[in-house]
C-alpha positions as CSV (number, residue, x, y, z in Angstrom):
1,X,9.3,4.2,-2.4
2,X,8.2,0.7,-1.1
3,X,11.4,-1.5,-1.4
4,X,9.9,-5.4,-2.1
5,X,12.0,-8.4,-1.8
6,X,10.7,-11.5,-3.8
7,X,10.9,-15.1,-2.1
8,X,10.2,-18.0,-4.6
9,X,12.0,-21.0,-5.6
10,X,10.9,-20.5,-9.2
11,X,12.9,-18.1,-10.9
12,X,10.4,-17.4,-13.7
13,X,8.1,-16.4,-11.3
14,X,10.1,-14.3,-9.5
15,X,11.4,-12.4,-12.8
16,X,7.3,-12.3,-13.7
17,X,6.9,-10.4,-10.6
18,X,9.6,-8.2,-11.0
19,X,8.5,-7.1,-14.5
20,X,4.9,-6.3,-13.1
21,X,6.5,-4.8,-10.2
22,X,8.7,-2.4,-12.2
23,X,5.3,-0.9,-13.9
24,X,5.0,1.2,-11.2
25,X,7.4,4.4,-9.7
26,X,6.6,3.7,-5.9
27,X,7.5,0.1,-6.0
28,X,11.2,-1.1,-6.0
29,X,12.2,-5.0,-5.9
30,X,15.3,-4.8,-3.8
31,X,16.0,-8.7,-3.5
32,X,15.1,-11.7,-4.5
33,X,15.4,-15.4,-2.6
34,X,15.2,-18.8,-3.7
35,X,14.3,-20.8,-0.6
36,X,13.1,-19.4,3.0
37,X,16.2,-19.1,4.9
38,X,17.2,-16.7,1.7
39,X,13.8,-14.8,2.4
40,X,14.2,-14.3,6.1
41,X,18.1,-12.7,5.8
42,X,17.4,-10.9,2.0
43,X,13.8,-10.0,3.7
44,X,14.4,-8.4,7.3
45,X,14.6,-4.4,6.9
46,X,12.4,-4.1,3.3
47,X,9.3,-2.8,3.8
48,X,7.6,-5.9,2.0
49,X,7.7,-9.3,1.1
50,X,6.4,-11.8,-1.1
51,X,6.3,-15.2,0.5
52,X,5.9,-18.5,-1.4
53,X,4.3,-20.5,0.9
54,X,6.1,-24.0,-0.2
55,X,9.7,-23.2,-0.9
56,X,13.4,-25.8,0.0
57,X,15.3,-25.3,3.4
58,X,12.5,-23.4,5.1
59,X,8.9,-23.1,4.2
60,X,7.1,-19.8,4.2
61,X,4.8,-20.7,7.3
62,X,8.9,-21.0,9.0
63,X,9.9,-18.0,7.1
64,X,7.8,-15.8,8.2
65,X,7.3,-16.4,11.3
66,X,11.0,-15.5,11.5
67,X,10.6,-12.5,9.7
68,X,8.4,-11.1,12.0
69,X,9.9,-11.9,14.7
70,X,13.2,-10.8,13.2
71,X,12.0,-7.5,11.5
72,X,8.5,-6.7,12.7
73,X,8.5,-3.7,10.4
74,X,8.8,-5.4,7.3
75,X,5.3,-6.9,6.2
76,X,4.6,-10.6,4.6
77,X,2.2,-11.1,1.8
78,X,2.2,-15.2,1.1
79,X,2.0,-16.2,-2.7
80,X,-0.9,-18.9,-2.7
81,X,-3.2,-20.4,-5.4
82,X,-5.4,-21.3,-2.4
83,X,-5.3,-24.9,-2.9
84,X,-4.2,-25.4,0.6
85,X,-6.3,-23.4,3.4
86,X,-4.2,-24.6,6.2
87,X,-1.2,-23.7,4.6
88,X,-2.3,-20.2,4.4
89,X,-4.2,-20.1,7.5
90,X,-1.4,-20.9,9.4
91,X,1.3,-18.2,7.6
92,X,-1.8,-15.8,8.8
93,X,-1.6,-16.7,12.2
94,X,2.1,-16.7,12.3
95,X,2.4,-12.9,11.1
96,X,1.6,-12.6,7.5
97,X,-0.5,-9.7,6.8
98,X,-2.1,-11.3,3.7
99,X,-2.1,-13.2,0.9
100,X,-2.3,-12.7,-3.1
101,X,-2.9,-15.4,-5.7
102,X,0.0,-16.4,-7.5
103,X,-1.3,-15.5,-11.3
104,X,-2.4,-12.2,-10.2
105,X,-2.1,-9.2,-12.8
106,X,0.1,-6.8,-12.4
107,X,-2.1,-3.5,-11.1
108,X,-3.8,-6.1,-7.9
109,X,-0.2,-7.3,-7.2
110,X,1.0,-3.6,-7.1
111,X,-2.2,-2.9,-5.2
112,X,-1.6,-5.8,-2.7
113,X,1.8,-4.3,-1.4
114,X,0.4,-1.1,-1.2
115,X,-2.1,-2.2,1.0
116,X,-0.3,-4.3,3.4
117,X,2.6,-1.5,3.6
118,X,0.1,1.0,4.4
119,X,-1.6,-1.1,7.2
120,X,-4.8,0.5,6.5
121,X,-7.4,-2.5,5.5
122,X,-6.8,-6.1,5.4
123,X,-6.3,-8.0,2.1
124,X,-9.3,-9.9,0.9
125,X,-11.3,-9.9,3.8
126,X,-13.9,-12.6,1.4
127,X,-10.8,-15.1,1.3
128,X,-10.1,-14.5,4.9
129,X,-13.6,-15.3,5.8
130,X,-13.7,-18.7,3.3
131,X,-10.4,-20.1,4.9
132,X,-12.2,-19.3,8.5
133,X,-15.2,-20.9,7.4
134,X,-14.3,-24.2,8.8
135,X,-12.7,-23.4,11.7
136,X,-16.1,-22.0,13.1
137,X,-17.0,-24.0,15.6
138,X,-13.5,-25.6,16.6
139,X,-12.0,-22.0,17.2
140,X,-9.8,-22.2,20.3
141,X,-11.0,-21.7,23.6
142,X,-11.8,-18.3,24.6
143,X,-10.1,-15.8,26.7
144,X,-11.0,-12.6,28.6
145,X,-10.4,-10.2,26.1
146,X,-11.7,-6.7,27.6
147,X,-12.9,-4.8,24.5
148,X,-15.9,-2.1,24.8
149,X,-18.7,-2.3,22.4
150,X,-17.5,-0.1,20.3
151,X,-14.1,-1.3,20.2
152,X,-15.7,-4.4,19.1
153,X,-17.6,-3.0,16.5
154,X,-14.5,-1.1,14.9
155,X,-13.4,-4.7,14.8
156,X,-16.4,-6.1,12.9
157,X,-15.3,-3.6,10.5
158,X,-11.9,-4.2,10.2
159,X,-12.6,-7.8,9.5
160,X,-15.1,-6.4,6.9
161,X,-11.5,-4.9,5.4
162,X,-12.8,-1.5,6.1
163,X,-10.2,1.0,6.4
164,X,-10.4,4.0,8.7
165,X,-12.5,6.5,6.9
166,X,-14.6,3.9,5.5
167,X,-15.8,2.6,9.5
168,X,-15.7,6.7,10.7
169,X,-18.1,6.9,7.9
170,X,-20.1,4.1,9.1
171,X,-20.0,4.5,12.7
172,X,-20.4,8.5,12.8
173,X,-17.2,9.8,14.3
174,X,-14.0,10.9,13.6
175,X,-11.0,9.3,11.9
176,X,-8.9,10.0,15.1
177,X,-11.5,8.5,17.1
178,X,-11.8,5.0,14.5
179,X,-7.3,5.3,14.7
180,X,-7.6,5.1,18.3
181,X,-9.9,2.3,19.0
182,X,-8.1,0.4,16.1
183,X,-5.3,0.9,18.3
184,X,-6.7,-0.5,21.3
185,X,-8.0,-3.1,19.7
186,X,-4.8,-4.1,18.3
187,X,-3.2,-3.5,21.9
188,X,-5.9,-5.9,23.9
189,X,-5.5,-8.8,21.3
190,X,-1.6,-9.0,21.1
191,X,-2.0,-8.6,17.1
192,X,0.4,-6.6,15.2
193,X,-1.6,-5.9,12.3
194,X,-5.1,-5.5,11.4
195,X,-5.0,-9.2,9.1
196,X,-3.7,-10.7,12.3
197,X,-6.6,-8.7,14.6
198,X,-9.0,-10.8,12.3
199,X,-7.7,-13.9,12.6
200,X,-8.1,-13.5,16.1
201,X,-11.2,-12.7,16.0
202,X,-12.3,-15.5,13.6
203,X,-10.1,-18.0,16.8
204,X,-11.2,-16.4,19.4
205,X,-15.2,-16.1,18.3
206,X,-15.6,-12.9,18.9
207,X,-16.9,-12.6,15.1
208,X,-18.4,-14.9,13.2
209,X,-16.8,-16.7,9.4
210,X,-20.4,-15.3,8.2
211,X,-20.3,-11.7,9.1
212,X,-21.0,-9.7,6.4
213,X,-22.3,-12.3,4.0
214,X,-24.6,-11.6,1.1
């Protein structure tokens, strides 16, 4: 069971969420909180949260920076209609590990917590690359960051939003050998998720915003 805590200042939207949320046997909304501080002290020990990104007292960049840093277990999806990049870029770089649009039907809702509470893929890698987009260019300055070739492909591929079968498939070799340089990866960067290993990567140039465009 994935226990979900819902962080919105709108009740009707938490309630919305909690009626798509209840579809489904693995999910359980444990909590529910009306403003960030709410979020950070209902949040810390669920396995997931949904963060509104503009919320009273505490905003959701604020709150989940806290969170993390309070509960790193627990994982932050931010609630965004993407009509502010930077709002969402920056509850990315401050821990989130992704982001969901606020409309969104129930089955890629349910989806989206799977996802992030599974830590295997990053959530819409195509938004993550459109919100990096114009950051290209101004990314901050670079740092030695000693990955191996392939450790720097497995990256590619994980901001692709590749899981691990999906790049042991592309790259030839094992699962366990994919899990292990994922690991590394996430060890040399300082990230603590694969969503924030991409983020890094867009900041740090070590991929480009265009990699893997049609």
């Amino acid at each position: 069971m994935i226990r979900v805590v819902l962080a919105d200042d709108e009740k009707l939207i938490r309630s919305g969420w909690s009626t798509m949320l209840s579809l489904h046997d693995d999910l359980e909304v444990v909590g529910e909180a009306a403003d960030g501080h709410e979020a950070v002290e209902v949040g810390a020990g669920a396995d997931v949260v949904l963060m509104d990104v503009r919320m009273p007292r505490l905003d959701g960049l604020a709150a989940t920076q806290e969170l993390a840093r309070r509960s790193p277990a627990t994982r932050v999806i931010v609630v965004t209609t993407f009509e502010n990049d930077q709002l969402v870029w920056g509850a990315l770089r401050a821990g989130a590990a992704g982001y969901v649009l606020k409309r969104s039907p129930a089955g890629e809702l349910a989806d989206a917590v799977r996802l992030v509470h599974s830590r295997d893929a990053v959530l819409f890698p195509d938004a993550l690359r459109r919100i990096a987009s114009p950051r290209h260019g101004t990314a901050r300055p670079r740092v030695p960051v000693e990955l191996t070739p392939r450790e720097l492909d497995v990256l590619r591929h994980i901001v692709l939003g590749q899981n691990n079968t999906e790049i042991a498939a592309t790259l030839y070799v094992s699962k366990e050998t994919v899990k292990t340089h994922v690991g590394n990866v996430l060890d040399k960067l300082g990230a603590r998720d694969r969503t924030q290993a991409a983020v890094l990567a867009y900041e740090l140039g070590l991929v480009f915003a265009g990699i893997g465009r049609r």
